[in-house]
N, C-alpha and C positions, 0 to 999 in steps of 0.2 A: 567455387560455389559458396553463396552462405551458408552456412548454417543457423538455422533460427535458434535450435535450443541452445547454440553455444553463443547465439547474440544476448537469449533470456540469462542465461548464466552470468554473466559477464557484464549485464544491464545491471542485476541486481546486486552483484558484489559491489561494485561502485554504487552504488544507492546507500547501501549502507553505509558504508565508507561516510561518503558526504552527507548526506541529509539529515544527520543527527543533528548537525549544529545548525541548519538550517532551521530545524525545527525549533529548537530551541530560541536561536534568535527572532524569528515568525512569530512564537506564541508571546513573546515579551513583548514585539514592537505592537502587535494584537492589540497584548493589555495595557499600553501609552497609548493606543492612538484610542480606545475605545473603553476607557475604565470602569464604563457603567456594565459593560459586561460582564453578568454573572459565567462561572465553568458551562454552566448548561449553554448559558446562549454562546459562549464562544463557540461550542462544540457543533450547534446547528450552523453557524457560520460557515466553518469549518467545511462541515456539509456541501455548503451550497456550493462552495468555491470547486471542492473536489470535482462533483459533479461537473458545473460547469467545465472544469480544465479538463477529462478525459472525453466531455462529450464532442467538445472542440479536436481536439486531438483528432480522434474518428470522424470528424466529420473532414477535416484536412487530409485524411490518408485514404477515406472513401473519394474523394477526389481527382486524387491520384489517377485512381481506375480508368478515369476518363481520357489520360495521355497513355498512346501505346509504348507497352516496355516498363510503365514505369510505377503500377502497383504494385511490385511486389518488392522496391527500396521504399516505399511510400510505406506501406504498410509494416515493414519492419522498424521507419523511424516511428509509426506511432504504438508498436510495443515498448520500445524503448519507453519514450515519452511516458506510457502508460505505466510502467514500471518505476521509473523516477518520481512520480506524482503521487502512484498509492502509497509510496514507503514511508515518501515526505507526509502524507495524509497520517498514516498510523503513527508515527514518530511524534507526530504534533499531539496525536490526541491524548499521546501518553504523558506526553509535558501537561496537558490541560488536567489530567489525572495525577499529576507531580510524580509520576515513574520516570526516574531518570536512565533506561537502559545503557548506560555508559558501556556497560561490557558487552562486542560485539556479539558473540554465542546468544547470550539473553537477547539480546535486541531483533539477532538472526530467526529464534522461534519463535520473538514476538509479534515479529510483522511476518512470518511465514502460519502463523496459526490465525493470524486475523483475514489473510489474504485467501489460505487453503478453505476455512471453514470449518465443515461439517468434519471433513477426513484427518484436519488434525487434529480437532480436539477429541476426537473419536483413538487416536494414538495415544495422546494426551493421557487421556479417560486408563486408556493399557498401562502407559509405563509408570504412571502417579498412583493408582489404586485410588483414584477420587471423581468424586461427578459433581454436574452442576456446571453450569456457566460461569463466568466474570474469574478467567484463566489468568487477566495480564497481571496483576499483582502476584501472583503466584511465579510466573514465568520471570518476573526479576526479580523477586525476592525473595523464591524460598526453594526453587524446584533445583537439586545440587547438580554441579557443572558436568559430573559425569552424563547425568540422564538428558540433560540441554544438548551436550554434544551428542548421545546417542540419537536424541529425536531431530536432530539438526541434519544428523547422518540419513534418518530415514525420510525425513521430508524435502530435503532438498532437490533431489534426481525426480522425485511427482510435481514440486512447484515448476520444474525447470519446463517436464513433458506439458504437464497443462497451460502452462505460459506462453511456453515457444512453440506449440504448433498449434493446438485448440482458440485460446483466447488471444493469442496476438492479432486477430481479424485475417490473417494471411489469404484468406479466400480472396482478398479484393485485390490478390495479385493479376485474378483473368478479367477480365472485358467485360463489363456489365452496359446495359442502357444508358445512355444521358442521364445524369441526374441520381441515378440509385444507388452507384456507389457512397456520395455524400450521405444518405439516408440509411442505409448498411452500415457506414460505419460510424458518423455518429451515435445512430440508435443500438447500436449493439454496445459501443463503450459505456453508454448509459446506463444499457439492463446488468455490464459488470458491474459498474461503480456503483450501483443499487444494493448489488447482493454483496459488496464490500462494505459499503457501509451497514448493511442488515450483523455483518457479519464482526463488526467491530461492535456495536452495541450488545451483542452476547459477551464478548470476549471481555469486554471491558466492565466494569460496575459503574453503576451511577455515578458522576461528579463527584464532586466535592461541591457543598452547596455556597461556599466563602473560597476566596482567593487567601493564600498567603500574605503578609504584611507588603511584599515585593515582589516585581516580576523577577523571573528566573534569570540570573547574570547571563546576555547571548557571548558569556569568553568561556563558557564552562569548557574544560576538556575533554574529548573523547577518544576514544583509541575503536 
């Protein structure tokens, strides 16, 4: 049998893994192909793309529903999917913010604190002695590796339960109407990818209102 939260486990580890460079390569071919854009407007771009890629996503795995037997692989490829996409989302914005989170840990609580919300930064808030929003500069560059791996430790086993049973859509594993499954699950990836990006604009602080002299080299290394 599958197991969902060990497919979210396992989705996400590999996310990080690869969509580092991804992003980094992304946000540079961005500013060649679109130079007139300023950090702000990359970042609504940015936006729109997210959006669109997870609403698709759900609306492909609500579909699903509609052949017998087969929402509930349907619905597990568009966790997956939905998970590859947000990391790649946060990872870019970070580039657009010139955080380069090279080191995996930091990178780990940066797209887990952008993703979770309210509940990490509310850890956050415990284990720093600090309030206020706009966390990510903080999360790669100043918060020590001890307290990263401790809050790494405590947020990963909730992103895993909320990911892999809750928000994966798995509901549209049983038999809906004609047509509703598509509308279930796009519209529900929506109202996530809504409150992901609500939840990236606390985390993160304003732009930078000027680019650097050069887009970011897409050969950077990461581990």
């Amino acid at each position: 049998m599958i197991d969902p939260k060990d497919l979210a486990r396992r989705g996400f580890e590999k996310a990080l893994m690869s969509q580092q460079a991804l992003a980094v390569a992304n946000v540079g071919r961005l500013r060649r192909i679109h130079p007139e854009m300023s950090p702000h407007e990359l970042l609504r771009y940015l936006d729109r793309a997210y959006l669109i890629a997870v609403t698709t996503s759900g609306g492909a795995a609500g579909a699903t529903a509609l052949v017998p037997g087969a929402g509930m692989p349907g619905a597990l490829v568009d966790m997956a999917a939905f998970t590859e996409v947000s990391v790649l989302y946060v990872l870019s914005c970070a580039e657009v913010h010139g955080l380069h989170s090279e080191d995996l840990e930091r990178r780990r609580l940066l797209v887990l604190t952008v993703l979770m919300g309210d509940s990490a930064t509310g850890a956050l808030r415990k284990a720093v002695g600090r309030t206020g929003p706009h966390w990510a500069r903080r999360i790669v560059t100043a918060i020590p590796m001890t307290t990263t791996n401790r809050l790494n430790t405590l947020l990963g086993p909730r992103f895993i339960t909320k990911y892999g049973t809750k928000q994966g859509l798995l509901v549209l594993s049983k038999q809906v109407p004609l047509g509703i499954g598509v509308l279930l699950g796009g519209a529900g990836n929506h109202m996530i990818g809504r409150g992901v990006l609500a939840s990236a604009r606390k985390v993160f602080d304003e732009p930078p209102d000027s680019w650097d002299p050069a887009p970011p080299a897409s050969g950077r290394t990461t581990r």
